[in-house]
N, C-alpha and C positions, 0 to 999 in steps of 0.2 A: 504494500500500500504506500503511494505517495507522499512526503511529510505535509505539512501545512502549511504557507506561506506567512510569516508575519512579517512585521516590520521592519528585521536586522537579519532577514533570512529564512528558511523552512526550517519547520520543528519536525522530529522525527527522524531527520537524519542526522548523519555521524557527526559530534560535535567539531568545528576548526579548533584546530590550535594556534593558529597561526593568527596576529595582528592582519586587523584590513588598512583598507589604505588610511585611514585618522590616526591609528597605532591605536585603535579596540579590539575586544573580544567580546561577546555577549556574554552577560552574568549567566544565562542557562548555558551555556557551552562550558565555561569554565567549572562551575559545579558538576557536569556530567563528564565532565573529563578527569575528575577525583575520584568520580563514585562517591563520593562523601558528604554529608550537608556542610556549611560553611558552620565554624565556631561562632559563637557568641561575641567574641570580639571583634571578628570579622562583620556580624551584621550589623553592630554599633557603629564602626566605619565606612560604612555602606548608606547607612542611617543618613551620619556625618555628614560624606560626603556628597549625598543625592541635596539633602537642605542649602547646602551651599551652589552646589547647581543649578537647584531652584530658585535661589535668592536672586543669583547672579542675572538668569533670565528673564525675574521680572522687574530687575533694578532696566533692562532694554526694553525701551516703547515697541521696536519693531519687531523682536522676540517674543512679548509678551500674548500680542492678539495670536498664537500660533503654536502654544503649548498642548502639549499632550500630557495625558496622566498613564502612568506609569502603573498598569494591572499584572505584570506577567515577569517574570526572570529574565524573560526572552526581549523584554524594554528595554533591559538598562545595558548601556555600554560603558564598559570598563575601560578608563587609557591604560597606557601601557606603564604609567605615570600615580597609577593606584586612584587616581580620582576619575567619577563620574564625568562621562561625556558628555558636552553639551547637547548633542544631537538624540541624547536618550529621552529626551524633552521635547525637544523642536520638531513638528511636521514638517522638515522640507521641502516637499514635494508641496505643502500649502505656500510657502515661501516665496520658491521658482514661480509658481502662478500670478502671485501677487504680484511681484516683481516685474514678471512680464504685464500683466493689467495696466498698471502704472505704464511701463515704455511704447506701450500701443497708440 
């Protein structure tokens, strides 16, 4: 059976290991490439670092009207850097649209 398409990828198949082109990895790929649930101190920095992410994107007017809410492991990207990507947030593909509305 085919995986499911989300946001950062298909769910169902074999997790990457490998950094995409930002320098992430999805939080479900990383956890199923352990086998193992993440510690407790790892989700307090997870925690940490997603609030700061969020903060950051709604301290930007242009960032803000174009948030997503983060349901799934398979949302969040991890830099390579240990903090939340900003794009775990941002619909870009709402972005490009707008952008281009705007230059038309």
């Amino acid at each position: 059976m085919p995986g499911v398409p989300t946001r950062h990828g298909v769910s169902g198949v074999s997790p990457r290991t490998e950094v995409d082109w930002r320098g992430c990895l999805v939080l479900a790929d990383i956890i199923e490439s352990f086998h193992t649930p993440i510690s407790e101190e790892h989700a307090w920095a997870l925690c940490y670092q997603s609030a700061k992410a969020g903060q950051r994107i709604l301290a930007e007017p242009n960032d803000r009207d174009h948030c997503l809410l983060i349901t799934a492991l398979d949302h969040l990207l991890i830099h390579k850097d240990g903090t939340v990507h900003h794009d775990s947030f941002i619909d870009t593909q709402d972005l490009v649209a707008a952008y281009l509305m705007k230059t038309l």
